[in-house]
C-alpha positions in Angstrom: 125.9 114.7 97.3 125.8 117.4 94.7 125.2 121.2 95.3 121.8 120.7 93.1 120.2 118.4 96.4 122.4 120.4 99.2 119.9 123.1 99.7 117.1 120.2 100.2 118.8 118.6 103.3 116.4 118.5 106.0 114.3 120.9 103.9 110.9 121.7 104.8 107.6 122.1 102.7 106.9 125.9 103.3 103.2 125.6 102.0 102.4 122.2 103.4 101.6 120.9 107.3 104.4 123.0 109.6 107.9 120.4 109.8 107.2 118.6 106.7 110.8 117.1 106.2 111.3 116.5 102.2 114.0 115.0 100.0 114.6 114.7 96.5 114.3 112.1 94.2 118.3 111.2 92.6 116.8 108.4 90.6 114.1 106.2 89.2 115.3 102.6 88.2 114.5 99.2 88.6 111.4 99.7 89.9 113.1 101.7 93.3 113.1 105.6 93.6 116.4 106.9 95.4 116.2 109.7 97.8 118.7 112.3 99.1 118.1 114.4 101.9 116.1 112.1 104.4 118.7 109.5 105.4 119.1 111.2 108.9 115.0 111.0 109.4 113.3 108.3 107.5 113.2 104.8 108.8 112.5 101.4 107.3 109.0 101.0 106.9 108.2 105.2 106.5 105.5 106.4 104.3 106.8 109.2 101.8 104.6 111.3 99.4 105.8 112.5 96.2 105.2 115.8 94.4 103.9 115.3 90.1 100.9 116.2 88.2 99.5 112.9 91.0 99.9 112.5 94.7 101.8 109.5 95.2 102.9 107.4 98.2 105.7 104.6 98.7 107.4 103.3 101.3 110.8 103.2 102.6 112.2 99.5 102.1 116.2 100.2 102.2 118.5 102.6 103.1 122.4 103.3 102.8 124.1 106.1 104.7 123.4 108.6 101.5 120.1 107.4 100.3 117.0 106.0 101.3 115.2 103.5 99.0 111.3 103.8 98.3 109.0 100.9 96.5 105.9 103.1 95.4 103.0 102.3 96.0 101.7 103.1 92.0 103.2 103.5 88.5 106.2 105.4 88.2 105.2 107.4 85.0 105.8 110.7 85.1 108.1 110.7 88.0 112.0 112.3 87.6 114.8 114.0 89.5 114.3 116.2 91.6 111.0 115.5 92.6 110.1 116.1 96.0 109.3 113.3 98.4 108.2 114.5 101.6 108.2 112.3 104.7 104.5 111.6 106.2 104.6 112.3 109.7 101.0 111.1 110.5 101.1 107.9 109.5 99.9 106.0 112.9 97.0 103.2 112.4 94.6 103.7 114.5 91.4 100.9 114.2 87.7 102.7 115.6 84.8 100.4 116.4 83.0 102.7 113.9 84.3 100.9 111.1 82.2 97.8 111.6 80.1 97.2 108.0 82.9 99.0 106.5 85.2 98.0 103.9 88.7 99.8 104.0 91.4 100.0 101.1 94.9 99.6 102.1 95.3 103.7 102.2 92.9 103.5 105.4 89.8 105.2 103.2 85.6 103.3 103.4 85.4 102.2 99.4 81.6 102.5 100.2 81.9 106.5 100.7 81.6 108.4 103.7 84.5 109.5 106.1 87.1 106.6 108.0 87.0 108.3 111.5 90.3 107.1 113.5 90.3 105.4 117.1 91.6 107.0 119.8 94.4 104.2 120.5 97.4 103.4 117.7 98.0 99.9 116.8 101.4 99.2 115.1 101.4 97.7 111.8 104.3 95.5 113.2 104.7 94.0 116.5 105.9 91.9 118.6 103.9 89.8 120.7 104.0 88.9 124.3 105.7 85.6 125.6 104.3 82.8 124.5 104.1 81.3 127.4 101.6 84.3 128.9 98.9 82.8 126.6 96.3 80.9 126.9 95.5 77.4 125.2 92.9 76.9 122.4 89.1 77.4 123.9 86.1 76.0 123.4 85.1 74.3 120.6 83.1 76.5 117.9 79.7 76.2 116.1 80.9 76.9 112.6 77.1 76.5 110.9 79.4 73.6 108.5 79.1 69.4 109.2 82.4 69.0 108.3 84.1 71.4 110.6 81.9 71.0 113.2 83.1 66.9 113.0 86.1 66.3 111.2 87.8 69.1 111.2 86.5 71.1 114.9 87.9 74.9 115.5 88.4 76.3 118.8 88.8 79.7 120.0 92.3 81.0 119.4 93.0 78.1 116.8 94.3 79.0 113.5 94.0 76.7 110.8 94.6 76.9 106.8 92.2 76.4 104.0 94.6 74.3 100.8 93.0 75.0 97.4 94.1 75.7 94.0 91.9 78.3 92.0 88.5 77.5 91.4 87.5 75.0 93.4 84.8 77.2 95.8 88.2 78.7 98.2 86.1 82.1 98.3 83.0 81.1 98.7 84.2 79.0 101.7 85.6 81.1 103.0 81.8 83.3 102.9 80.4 80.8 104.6 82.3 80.6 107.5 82.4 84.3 107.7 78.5 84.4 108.2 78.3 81.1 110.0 81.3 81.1 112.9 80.7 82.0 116.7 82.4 85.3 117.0 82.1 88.8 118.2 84.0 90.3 115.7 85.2 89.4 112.5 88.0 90.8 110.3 88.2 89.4 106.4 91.8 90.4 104.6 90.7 90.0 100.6 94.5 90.1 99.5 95.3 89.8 95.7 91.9 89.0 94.9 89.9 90.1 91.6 87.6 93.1 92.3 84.7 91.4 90.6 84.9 88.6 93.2 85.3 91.2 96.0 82.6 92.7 94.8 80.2 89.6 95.1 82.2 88.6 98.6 81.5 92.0 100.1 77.7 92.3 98.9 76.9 88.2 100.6 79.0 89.4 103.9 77.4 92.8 104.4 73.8 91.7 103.5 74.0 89.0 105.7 73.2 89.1 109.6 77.4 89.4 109.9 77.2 93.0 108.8 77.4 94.7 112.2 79.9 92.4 113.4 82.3 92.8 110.8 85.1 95.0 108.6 86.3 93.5 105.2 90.0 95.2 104.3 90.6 94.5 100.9 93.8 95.0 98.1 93.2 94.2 94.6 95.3 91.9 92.5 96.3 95.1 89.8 97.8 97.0 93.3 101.5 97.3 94.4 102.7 94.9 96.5 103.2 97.6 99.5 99.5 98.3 99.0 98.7 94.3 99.7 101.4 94.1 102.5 100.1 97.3 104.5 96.0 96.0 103.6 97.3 92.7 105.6 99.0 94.1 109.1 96.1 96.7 108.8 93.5 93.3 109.0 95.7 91.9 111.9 96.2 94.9 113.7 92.7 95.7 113.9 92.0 92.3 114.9 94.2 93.0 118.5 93.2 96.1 119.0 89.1 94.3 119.1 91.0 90.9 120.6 92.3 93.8 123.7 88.7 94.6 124.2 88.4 91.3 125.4 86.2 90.2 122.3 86.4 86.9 120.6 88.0 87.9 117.0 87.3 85.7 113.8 90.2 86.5 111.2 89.5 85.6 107.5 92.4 85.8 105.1 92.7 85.4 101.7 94.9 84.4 100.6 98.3 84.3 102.8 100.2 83.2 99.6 99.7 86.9 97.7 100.6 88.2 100.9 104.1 86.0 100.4 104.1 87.1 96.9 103.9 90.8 97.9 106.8 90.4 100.6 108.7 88.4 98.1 108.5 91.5 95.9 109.5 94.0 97.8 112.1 92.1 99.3 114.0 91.1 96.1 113.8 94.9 95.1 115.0 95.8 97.9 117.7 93.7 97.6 117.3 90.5 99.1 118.6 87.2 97.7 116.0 85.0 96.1 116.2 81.6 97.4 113.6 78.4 96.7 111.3 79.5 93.7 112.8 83.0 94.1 110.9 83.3 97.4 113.7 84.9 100.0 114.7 83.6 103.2 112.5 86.2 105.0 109.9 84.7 103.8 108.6 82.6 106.5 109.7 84.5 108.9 106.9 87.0 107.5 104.4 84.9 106.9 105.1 82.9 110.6 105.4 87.0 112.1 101.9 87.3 110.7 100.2 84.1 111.8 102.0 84.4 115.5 99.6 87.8 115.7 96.9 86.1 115.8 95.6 82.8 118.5 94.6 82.8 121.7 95.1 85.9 123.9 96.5 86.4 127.6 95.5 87.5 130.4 91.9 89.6 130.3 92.3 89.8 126.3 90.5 87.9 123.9 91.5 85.5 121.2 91.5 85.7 117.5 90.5 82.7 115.6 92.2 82.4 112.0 91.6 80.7 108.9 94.3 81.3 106.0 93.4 80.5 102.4 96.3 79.2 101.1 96.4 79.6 97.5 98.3 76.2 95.8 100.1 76.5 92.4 98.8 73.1 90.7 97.5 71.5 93.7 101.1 70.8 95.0 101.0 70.8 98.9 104.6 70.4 98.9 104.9 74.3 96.9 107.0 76.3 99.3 104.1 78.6 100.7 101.7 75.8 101.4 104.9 73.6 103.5 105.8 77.1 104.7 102.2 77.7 106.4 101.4 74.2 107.0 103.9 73.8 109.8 103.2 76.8 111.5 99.2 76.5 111.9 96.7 74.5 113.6 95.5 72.4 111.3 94.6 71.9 107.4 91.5 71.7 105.1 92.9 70.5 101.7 90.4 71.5 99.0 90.2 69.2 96.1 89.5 70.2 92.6 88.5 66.5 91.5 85.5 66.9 93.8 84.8 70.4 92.9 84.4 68.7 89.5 82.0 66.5 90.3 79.6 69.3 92.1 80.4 68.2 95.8 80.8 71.3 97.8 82.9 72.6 99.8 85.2 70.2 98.2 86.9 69.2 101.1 89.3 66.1 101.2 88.5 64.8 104.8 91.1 61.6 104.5 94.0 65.1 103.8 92.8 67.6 106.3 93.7 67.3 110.0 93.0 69.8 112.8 95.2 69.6 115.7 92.8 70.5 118.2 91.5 66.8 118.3 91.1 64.6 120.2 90.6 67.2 122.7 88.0 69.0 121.1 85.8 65.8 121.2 84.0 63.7 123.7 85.1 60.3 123.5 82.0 59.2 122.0 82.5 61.7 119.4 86.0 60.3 118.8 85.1 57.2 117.8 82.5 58.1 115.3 85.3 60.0 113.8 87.5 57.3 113.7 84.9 55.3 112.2 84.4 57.7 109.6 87.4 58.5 108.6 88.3 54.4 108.5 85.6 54.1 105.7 86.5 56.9 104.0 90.1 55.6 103.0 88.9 52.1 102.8 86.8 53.7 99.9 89.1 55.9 98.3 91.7 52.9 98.5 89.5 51.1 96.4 87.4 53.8 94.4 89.3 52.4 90.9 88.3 48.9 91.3 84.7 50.0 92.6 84.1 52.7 89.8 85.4 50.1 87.1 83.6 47.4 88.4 86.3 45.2 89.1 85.5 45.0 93.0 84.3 41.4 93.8 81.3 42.1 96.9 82.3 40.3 99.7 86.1 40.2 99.2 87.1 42.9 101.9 84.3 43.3 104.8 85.6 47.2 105.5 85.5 47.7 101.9 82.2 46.5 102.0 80.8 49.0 104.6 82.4 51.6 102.8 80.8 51.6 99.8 77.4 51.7 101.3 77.9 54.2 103.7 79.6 56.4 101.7 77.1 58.3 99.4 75.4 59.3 102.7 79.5 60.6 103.8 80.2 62.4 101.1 76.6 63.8 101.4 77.4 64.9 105.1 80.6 67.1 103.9 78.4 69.0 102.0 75.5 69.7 104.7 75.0 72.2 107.3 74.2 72.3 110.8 73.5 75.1 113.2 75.6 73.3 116.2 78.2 70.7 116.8 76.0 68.3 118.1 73.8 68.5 115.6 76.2 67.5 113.0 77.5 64.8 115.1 73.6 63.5 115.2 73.8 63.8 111.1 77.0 61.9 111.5 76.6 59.1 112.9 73.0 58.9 110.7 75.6 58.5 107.9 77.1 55.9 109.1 73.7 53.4 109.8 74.5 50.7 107.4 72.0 51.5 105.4 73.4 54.4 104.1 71.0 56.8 105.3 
């Protein structure tokens, strides 16, 4: 180290909080700032401000025995050597049940004005949770105020399943819906990555609705760093357990879990990391799996969070490595179709591709075998939708085939229809399937 950054070791900020350790910045290149003096107190994951003509943050993603590494968290334009970075030593999380109807940015701040007053308990961004084996299975089924849910595809408390869509085919707006319509106590909404026009819209439906008490939005836009978008998610998550250790029933919302993968992926190849399948590292789904273990069912006098991942799909490819990556680790799958978007069928839900894996527990019996019913016809339609649509189905040639096609305007109908309980919608149901198409 040179004489110039000596005098800066362990420095502190004489005009700034009492013990405000500070470094220097050495240098500013590929999109990392190097710092000299804090290697002996910074840790991974530290917040550090810098001095400039702006107040800027970053955080510490990789260290050496000289240096510390920091991703800012905005443009690097103006910054240069010898720029101060002082350590932020108040940096704890701490969630307060007076941020219900509030919408926090990822810096902790209400975008809607007004002060953020802080909790009296810290949550950690990251954790580790408690043994699996101390929690509790999936609960009760839940009235989700949607037919197909409620049927096909049934959520229980603690489940955590994953909405499949590629952009524009109603992801968001889903996602609304089940926000206002789901059983819950609490519920938490992560708008990762999105365009602040559509949070805009999102925010103004949730908080005018009856959901407003009962709810915090967190949201990071899609122009923001990627340590912005990270820190936004663990701050959704970690406020959901500090609600779930209340003992309240917690409904997470996230969208979307893939900019939250693209966000880690950044930061981790500038930190270093090697890129592996479509540059996404191996950390990857450990991340993404870190995340999602957070959330489900709780143990012993705590409460369980419910979650529902958007998963954003490049092209509509469910083999993509984000949408295999969170696949396998949930509870289930809603794959949302564009073809039926385009035809004005919403939610545009592909029943015959979406599976819950809390059936066929989540059902009666009874209830079982309408679904089974249901779901026969439905393939036996799509099977032969070409030969139906072109006219080159002969009536009488296949007896399921038969059924299908006139029960299923009143199906596909059905996906599209709410209900305000499950048996309701099972009622609707099996009205859908009287063979004369309802």
């Amino acid at each position: 180290m040179t004489a110039t950054f000596q005098h800066i070791i362990n420095g502190f900020l004489p005009d700034a909080a009492p013990h405000a350790m500070w470094g220097s910045v050495v240098s500013v290149e590929n999109g990392l700032l190097e710092i000299a003096g804090l290697n002996d107190a910074a840790k991974i994951g530290d917040r550090l401000q810098f001095s400039g003509s702006q107040s800027t943050y970053g955080e510490v993603v990789a260290m050496r025995e000289e240096a510390v590494f920091v991703l800012p968290d905005a443009s690097m334009t103006g910054m240069a050597p010898g720029d101060r970075a002082y350590l932020c030593t108040d940096n704890e999380f701490r969630p307060s049940t007076e941020w219900l109807g509030s919408v926090i940015n990822a810096s902790g701040k209400n975008i809607n004005g007004g002060v953020t007053p802080r909790g009296d308990r810290v949550m950690p961004l990251n954790t580790t949770e408690a043994a699996m084996t101390n929690r509790r299975g999936l609960g009760e089924r839940i009235n989700t105020g949607l037919a197909p849910f409620d049927t096909f595809l049934p959520l229980c408390k603690g489940q955590r399943i994953g909405l499949f869509a590629g952009s524009g085919v109603g992801k968001t707006t889903l996602v609304g819906d089940l926000a206002k319509g789901i059983e819950a106590d609490i519920v938490i909404v992560a708008l990762i990555g999105e365009r602040s026009r559509e949070i805009r819209e999102f925010v103004d439906g949730l908080l005018e609705s009856k959901g407003r008490d009962r709810s915090i939005v967190f949201v990071s836009t899609c122009d923001e760093p990627a340590p912005l978008k990270r820190r936004c998610a663990m701050m959704a998550v970690a406020t959901a357990e500090y609600f779930r250790d209340m003992g309240l029933h917690v409904l997470v919302l996230f969208d979307s879990i893939t900019r939250f993968a693209d966000a880690h992926r950044e930061i981790a190849l500038t930190a270093g990391e090697t890129p592996s399948l479509r540059a996404y590292p191996p950390s990857t789904f450990r991340a993404i799996a870190s995340l999602a273990e957070r959330t489900g069912p709780g143990a012993g006098g705590a409460g369980d969070i419910t979650a529902i991942f958007s998963v954003l799909v490049a092209g509509s490819d469910m083999d993509e490595p984000i949408a295999d990556m969170v696949r396998s680790i949930l509870d289930g799958h809603v794959v949302m179709d564009r073809a039926i978007a385009e035809r004005g069928r919403f939610p545009s839900i592909d029943i015959r591709r979406s599976v819950s894996r809390s059936l066929p527990f989540a059902a009666t019996g009874e209830e079982n075998l309408l679904l089974t019913r249901a779901r026969k016809l439905i393939a036996a339609y799509d099977d032969a939708a070409t030969m139906i649509q072109t006219g080159l189905y002969a009536a009488g040639s296949d007896p399921s085939i038969d059924e299908a096609i006139i029960v299923w305007p009143a199906l596909d109908r059905f996906v599209a229809e709410k209900s305000d309980t499950c048996v309701e919608s099972f009622e609707k149901l099996d009205a859908a399937l009287m063979r004369d198409g309802g």
